[in-house]
C-alpha positions in Angstrom: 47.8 6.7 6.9 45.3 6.9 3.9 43.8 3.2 4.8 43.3 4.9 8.6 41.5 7.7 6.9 39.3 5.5 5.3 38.2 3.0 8.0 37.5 6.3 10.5 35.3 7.6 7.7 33.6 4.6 7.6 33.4 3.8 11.1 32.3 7.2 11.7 28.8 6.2 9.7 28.3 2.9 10.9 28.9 2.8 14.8 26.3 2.8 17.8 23.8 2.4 14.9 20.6 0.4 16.1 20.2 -2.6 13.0 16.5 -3.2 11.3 15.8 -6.5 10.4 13.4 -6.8 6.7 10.4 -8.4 9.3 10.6 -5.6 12.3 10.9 -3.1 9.7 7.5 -4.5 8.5 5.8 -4.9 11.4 7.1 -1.5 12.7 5.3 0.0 9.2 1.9 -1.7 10.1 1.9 -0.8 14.1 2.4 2.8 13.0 1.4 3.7 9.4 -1.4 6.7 9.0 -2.7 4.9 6.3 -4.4 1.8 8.3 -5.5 4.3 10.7 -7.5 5.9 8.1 -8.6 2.6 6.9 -10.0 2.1 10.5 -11.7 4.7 10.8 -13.4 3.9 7.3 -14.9 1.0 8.7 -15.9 2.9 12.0 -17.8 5.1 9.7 -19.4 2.4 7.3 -20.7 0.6 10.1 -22.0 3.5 11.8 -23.9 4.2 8.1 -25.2 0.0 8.4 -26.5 0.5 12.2 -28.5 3.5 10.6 -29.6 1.6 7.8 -31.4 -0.8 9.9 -33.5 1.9 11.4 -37.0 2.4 10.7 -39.1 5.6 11.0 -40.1 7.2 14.3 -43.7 8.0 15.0 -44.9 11.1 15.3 -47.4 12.8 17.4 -49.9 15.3 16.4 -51.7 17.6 18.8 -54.9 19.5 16.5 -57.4 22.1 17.3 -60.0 23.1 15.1 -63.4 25.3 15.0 -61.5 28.5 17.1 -62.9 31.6 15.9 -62.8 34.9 17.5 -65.9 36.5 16.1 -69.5 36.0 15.7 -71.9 35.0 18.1 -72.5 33.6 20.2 -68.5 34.2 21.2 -66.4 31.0 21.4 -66.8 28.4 23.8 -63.7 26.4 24.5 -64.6 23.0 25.4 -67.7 22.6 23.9 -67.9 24.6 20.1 -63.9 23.4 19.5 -62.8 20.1 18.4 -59.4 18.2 19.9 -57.3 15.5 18.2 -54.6 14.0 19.5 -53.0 11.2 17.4 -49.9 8.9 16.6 -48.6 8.6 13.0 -46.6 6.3 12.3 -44.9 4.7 8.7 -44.6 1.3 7.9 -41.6 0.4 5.1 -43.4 -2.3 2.9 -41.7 -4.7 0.6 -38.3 -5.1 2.4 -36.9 -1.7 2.1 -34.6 -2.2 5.3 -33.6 -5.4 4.2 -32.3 -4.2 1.6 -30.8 -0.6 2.6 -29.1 -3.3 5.2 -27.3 -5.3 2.4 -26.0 -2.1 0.6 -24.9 -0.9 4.0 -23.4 -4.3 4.9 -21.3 -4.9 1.3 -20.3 -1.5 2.1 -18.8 -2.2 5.6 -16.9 -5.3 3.8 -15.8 -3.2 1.1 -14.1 -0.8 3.7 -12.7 -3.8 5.8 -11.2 -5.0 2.6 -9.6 -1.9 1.7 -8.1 -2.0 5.0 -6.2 -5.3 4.1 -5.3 -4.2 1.0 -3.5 -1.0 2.2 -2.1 -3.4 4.7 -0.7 -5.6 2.0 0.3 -2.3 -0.6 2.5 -0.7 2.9 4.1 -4.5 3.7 5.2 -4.4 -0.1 6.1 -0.8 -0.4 8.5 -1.4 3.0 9.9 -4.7 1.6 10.4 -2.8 -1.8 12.1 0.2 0.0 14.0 -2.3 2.3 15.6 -4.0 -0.5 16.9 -0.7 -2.1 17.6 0.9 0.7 20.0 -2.5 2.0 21.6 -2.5 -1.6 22.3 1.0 -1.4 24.3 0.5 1.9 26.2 -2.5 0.3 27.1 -0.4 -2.8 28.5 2.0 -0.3 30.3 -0.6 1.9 31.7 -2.3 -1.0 32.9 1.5 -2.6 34.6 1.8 1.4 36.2 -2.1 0.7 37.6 -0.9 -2.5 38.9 2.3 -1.2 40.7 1.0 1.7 42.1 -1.9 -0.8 43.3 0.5 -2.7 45.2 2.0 -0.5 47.5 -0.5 -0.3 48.7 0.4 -4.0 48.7 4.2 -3.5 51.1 3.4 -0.5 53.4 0.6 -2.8 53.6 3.5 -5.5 54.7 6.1 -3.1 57.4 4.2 -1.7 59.0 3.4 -5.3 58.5 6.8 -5.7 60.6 7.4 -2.7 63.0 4.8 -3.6 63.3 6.3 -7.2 61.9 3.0 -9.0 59.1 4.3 -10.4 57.8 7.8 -12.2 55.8 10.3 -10.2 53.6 10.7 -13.1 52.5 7.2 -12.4 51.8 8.0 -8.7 49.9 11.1 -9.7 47.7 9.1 -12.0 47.2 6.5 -9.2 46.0 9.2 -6.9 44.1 10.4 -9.1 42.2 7.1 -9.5 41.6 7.3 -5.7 40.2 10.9 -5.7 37.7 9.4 -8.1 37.1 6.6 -6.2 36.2 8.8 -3.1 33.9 10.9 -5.4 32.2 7.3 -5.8 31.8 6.4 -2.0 30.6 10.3 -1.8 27.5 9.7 -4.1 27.1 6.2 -2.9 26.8 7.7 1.2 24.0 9.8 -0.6 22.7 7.1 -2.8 22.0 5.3 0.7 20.9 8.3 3.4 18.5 9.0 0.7 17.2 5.3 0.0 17.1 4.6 4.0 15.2 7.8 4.3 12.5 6.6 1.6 12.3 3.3 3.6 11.3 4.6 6.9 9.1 6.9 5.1 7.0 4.3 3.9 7.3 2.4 7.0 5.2 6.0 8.0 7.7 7.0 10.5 7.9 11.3 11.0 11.7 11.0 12.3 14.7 9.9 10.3 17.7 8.5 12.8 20.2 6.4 11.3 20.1 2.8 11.2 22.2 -0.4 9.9 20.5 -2.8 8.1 21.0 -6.4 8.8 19.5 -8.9 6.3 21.8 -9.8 3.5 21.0 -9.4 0.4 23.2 -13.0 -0.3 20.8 -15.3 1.2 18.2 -15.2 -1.0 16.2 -18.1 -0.7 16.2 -20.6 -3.4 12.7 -20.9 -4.0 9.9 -18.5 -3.0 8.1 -19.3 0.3 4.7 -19.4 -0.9 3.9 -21.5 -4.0 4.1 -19.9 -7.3 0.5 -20.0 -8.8 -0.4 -17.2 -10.9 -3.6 -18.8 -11.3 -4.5 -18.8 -7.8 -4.1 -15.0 -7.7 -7.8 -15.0 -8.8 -8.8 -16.5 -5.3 -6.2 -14.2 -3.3 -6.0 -11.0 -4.6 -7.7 -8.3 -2.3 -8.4 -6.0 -4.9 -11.1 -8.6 -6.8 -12.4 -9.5 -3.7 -13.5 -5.8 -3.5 -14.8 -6.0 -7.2 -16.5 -9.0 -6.2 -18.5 -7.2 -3.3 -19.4 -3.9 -5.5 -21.0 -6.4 -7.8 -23.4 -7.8 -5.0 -23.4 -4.3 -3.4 -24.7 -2.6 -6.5 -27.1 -6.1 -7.0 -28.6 -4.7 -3.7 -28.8 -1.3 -4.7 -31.1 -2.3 -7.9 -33.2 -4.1 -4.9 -33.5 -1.3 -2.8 -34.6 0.8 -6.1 -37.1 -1.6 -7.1 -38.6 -2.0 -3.5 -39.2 2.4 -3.6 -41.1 1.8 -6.3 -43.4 0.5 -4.4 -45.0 2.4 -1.6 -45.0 2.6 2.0 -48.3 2.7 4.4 -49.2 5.4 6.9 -51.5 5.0 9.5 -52.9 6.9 12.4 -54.9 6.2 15.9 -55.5 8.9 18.4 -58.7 10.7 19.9 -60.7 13.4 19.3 -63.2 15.2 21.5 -66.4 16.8 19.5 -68.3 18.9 22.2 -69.4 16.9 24.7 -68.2 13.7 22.8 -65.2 11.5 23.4 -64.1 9.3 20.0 -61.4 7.3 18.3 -59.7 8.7 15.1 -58.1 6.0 12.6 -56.5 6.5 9.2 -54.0 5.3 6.5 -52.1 7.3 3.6 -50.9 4.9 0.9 -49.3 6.8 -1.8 -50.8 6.3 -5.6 -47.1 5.1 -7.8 -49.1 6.8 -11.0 -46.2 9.4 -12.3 -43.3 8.6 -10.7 -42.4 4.3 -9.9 -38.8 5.5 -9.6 -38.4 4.0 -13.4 -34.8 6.9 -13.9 -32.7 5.5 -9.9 -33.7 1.4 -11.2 -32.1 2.2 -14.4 -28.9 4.1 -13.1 -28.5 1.1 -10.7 -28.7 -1.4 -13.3 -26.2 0.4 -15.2 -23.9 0.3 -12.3 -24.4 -3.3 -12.1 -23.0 -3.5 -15.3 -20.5 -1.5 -14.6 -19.1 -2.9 -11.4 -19.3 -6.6 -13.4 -16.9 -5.3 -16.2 -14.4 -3.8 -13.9 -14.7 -7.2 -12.0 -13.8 -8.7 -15.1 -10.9 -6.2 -16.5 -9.6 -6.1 -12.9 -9.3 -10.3 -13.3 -7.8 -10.1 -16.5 -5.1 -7.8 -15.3 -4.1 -10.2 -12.2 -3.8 -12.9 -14.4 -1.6 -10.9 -16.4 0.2 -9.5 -13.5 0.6 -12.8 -11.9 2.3 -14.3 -14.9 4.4 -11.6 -15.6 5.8 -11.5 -12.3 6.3 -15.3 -12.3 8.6 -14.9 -15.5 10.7 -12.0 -14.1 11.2 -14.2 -10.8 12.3 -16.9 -13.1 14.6 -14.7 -15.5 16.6 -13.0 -12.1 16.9 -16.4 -10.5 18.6 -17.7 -13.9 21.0 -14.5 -13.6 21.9 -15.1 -10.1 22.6 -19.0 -10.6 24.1 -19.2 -13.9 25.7 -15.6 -15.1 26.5 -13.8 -12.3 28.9 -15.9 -10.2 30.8 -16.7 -12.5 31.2 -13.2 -14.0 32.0 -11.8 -10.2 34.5 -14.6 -9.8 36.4 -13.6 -13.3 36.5 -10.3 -12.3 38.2 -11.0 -8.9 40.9 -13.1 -10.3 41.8 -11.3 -13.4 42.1 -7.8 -10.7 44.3 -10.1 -8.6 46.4 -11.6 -11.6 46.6 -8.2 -13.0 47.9 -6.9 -9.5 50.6 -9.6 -8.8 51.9 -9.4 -12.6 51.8 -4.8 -12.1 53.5 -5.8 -8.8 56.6 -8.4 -10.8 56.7 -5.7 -13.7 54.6 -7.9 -16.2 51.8 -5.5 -17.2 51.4 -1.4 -17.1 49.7 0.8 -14.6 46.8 1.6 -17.3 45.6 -2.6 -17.2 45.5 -2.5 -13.4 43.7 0.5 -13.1 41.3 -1.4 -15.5 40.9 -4.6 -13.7 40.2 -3.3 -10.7 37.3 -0.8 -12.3 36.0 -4.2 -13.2 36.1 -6.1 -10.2 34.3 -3.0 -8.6 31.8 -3.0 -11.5 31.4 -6.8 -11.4 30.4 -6.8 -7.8 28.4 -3.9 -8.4 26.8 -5.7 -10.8 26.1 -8.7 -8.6 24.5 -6.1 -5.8 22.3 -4.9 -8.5 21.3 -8.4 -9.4 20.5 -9.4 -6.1 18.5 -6.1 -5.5 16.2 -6.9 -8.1 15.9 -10.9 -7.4 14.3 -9.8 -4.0 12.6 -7.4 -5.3 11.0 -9.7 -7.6 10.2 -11.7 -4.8 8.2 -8.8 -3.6 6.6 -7.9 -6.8 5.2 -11.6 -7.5 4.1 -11.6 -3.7 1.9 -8.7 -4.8 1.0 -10.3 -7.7 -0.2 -13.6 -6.4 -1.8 -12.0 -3.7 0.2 -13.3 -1.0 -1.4 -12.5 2.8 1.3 -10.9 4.9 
């Protein structure tokens, strides 16, 4: 009756519940997210900022009358004591000015697309992350329900020796009591995993929570990585130095632009002007005199970002390498637990539970050692779970540090 109990309960979680594979979950995350939508509309914006860069100035038109007075004499004679301009202005940018406000605006558009791709990357890692824990959540909770329903089959062959009078009732109560705890275990272990799947399809920027199954398992991990394991390549794929790389050139272009307003631009005008009886052409040019001010303080502050953006190029490559290697390592140390400790230690636990269960079962050991191998059995395969959690996460994490494109 108890083992029926059990298997309802756990049916009762798991059926008519649509499965999520690790690679819909991730392209369901980058269909949806709010995050690349933002990203889009950065680069919307930038490039709205580079089509304005490329403009120039618009001419102007000027309209003058001069010599209007409304005293003395003789009085005021409109056409012929006044005197009428009527011009175009217009300024010409010397010395490459658009040109260069162009780069800036251009490195900037790149910078934005970039950051797209990198928070396209960050959410396909994040998901992955989440899926992994969420996936070893549910197997911790499976395996709890496995263990409870086994052990139901020894709470029902102590009640009937009870019955039969071959065995003490203390013994029984202390065997129920080992499956109250147990159930306390699958309680927090439901929790564990409604909580983890919930964080997964909040990365994957969903705004409703249904339930799902999901259906990769976590024992197929694959026995190599599928991308080769170069943490001196993450130099070349890394998104994130790629943008370093551009604010280098982007503030290069900025110390351009500052040099070329040091220099200035030219004004002219053409228009006509009317004198009394007399018809004539008007030209002119303005060309500001750089005496006081050659914009000495903006060429410094851009230099100084040049600088800048070189030596967080430069930190930001040191750090990849350091991540890259790193994350090789702890790939390497996970796959060594998974190929050389863990099976072996799962497979000891499942035979000393089962020797310790046939010998209870013939009257060769005492309640208190069975009760003890099968904590370890559960533990052991816990422990595998764990192990297998954080080999794919691993996988994920060098991913992100070799700059793997998704």
């Amino acid at each position: 009756m108890f083992r029926i109990f059990v298997w309802l309960g756990l049916g009762m979680t798991l059926v008519a519940q649509p499965s999520l594979t690790l690679r819909q979950a991730v392209e369901r995350a980058l269909g949806q997210h709010p995050d690349l939508a933002t990203a889009t509309l950065e680069i919307e914006s930038q490039e709205g900022l580079r089509l304005q860069a490329g403009k120039t100035y618009n001419p102007s038109i000027n309209i003058q009358l001069e010599d209007v007075r409304a005293w003395q004499q003789p009085g005021y004679r409109a056409f012929q004591d006044g005197e009428y301009f009527a011009y175009v202005q217009q300024q010409w940018e010397l010395f490459g000015k658009r040109k260069r406000r162009t780069e800036q605006a251009d490195a900037a558009v790149r910078i934005a697309a970039l950051e797209r791709e990198l928070a396209r990357r960050q959410i396909a890692l994040r998901v992955k992350t989440a899926y992994w824990q969420a996936l070893g959540s549910q197997q911790r909770r499976e395996l709890l329900s496995e263990n409870l329903s086994n052990f139901a089959r020894i709470v029902e062959y102590h009640e009937a020796r009870v019955r039969e009078g071959a065995m003490a009732e203390a013994d029984l109560i202390r065997i129920r009591l080992e499956r109250e705890r147990l159930m306390l275990d699958l309680n927090q272990a439901s929790l564990d995993a409604e909580r983890a799947r919930i964080l997964l399809q909040l990365a994957m920027g969903e705004d409703q929570f249904p339930k799902l199954e999901l259906s990769e398992k976590l024992e197929e991990a694959p026995a190599t990585p599928p991308f080769p394991v170069d943490p001196a390549a993450a130099i070349g794929q890394r998104v994130e130095l790629a943008i370093r790389r551009i604010a280098v050139e982007q503030a290069g272009a900025t110390i351009r632009l500052e040099r070329a307003k040091a220099r200035p631009d030219l004004t002219w005008l053409a228009g006509y002007k009317r004198a009394g009886p007399f018809d004539s052409l008007v030209l002119g040019a303005q060309w500001d005199l750089m005496i006081r001010n050659r914009n000495e303080g903006n060429i410094a502050s851009a230099q100084t970002l040049e600088k800048q953006a070189g030596s967080m190029l430069r930190a930001a490559e040191q750090m990849a390498r350091a991540e890259a290697e790193a994350a090789a390592e702890n790939y390497r140390i996970r796959r060594r637990q998974l190929e050389d400790t863990l099976p072996l230690l799962r497979s000891q636990a499942q035979q000393t539970a089962e020797i310790a269960e046939a010998a209870y079962r013939e009257g060769g050991t005492d309640l208190l050692r069975l009760l003890d191998a099968q904590r370890v059995r559960i533990e052991a395969r816990q422990v595998f779970v764990d192990a297998m959690v954080a080999y794919q996460t691993s996988l994920v994490e060098l991913e992100a540090a070799l700059g793997v494109p998704q």
